[in-house]
N, C-alpha and C positions, 0 to 999 in steps of 0.2 A: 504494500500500500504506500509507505513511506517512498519506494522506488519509482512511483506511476507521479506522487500527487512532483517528486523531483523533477521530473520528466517534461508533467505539466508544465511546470512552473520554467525551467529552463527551452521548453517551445515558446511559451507565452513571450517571453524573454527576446529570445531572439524574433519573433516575429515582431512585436512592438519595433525594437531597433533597426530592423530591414525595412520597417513601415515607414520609419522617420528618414530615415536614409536615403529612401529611392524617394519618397515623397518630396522632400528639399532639392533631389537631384530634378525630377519634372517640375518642378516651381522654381527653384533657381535658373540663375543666368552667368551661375557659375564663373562671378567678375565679368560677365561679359555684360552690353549694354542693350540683347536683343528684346528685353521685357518691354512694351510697348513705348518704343522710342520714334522721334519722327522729327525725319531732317528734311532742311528744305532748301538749295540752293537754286544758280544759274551756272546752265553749261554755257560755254563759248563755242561754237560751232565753224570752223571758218575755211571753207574753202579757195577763197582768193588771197590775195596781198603777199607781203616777203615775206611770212611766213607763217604758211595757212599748218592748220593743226587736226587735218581732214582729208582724206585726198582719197579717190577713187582709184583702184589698184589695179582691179581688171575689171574692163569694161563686157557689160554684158552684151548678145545679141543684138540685131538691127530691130528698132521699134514696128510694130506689127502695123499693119495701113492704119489703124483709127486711133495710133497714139503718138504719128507722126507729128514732131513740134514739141515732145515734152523732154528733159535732161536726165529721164534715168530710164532705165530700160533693166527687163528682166535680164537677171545674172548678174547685175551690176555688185561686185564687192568694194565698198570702200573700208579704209582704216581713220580711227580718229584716237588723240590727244589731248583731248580740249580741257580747257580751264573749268573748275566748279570753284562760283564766287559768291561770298554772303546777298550779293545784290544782282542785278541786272547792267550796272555802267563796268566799263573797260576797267576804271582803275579801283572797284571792289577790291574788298579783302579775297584772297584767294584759300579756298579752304581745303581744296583736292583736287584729281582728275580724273577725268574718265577715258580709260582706255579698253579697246575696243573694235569689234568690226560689224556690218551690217552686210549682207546677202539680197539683193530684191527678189523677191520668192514670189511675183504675182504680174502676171502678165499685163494686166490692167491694171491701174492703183498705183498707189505707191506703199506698198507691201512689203516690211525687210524682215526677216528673222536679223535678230541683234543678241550678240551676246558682249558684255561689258561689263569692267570692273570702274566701283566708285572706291578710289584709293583716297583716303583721309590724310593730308596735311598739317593737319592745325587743328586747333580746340584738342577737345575731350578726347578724342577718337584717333590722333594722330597716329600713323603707322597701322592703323585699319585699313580693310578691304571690304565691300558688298559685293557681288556676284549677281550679276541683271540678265536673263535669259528671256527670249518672249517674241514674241509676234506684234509685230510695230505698224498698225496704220496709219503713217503720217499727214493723211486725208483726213484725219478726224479730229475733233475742234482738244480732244482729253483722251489720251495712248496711255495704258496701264501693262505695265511688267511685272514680271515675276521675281524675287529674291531667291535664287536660291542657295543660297550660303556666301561666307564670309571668314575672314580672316581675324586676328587680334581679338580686339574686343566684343568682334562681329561674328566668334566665331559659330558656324551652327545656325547662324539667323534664316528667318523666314519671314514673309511680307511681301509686298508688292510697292509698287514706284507709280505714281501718277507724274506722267507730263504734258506741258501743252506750250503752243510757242508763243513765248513770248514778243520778238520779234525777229522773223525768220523770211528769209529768202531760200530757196531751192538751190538757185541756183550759186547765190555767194555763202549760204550758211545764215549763220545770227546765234540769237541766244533763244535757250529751253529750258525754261520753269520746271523745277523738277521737287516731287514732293514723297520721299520716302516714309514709308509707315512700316515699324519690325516688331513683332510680337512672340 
């Protein structure tokens, strides 16, 4: 009897403390900052000038007859560099960048699969990374991405990125409002 209620008592035991353990592990963020966090900057997009931070790599196929006149075309792979800054003006504080590629994956539209990292700079988060995969219609007024992980303090995150332009040419670039949300 004295052997069973011991038994109990040392399951009991250890269950309690594997409860509190893995429970603090799923509720923590384990020093990391993914518990609902949410950043918000401006990329720099720029295709033109001495030195654009954007540039198309390999150009896709010949535009099909009904999208003759537009500057991107299915296949099109570009590469990007660009600035993330607290603001929207050139001489913002600079908080990270985004690097990165885009694929046109839509014979109509302007359609990229994108995948890109938000490398962190500055603030809290410096020497972090996000990890942005997703399906990009830049036709639309508000484009949502996927998190799917991260580095540093980020690591493990999950969330989604809302952006939209804020003032954007096709053809030269500009700047894109970006609003990350990690939980």
């Amino acid at each position: 009897m004295a052997r069973t209620i011991s038994a109990l008592l040392v399951s009991a035991v250890l269950l309690a403390a594997s409860s509190i353990y893995f429970g603090r592990r799923a509720g923590s963020t384990n020093g990391s900052a993914t518990a609902r966090t949410h950043l918000h900057f401006y990329m720099h997009d720029e295709y033109t000038g001495p030195n654009p931070t954007a540039a198309l790599i390999v150009p896709g196929r010949a535009p099909l007859p009904d999208t003759v006149g537009t500057s991107r075309r299915f296949g099109d792979i570009a590469v990007m560099n660009n600035a993330l800054t607290e603001g929207p003006q050139r001489g913002s504080p600079r908080v990270g960048t985004a690097q990165g590629f885009t694929v046109r994956v839509s014979e109509r539209g302007s359609v990229n699969a994108l995948s890109m990292h938000l490398v962190m700079e500055d603030g809290e988060f410096v020497g972090s990374s996000l990890v942005v995969n997703s399906r990009v219609d830049t036709d639309l007024a508000m484009r949502e991405s996927v998190i799917v992980g991260g580095t540093g303090r980020f690591r493990f995150a999950r969330g989604y990125a809302l952006s939209r332009s804020y003032d954007y040419d096709l053809a030269k670039g500009g700047i894109v409002e970006i609003d990350v949300y990690l939980y």
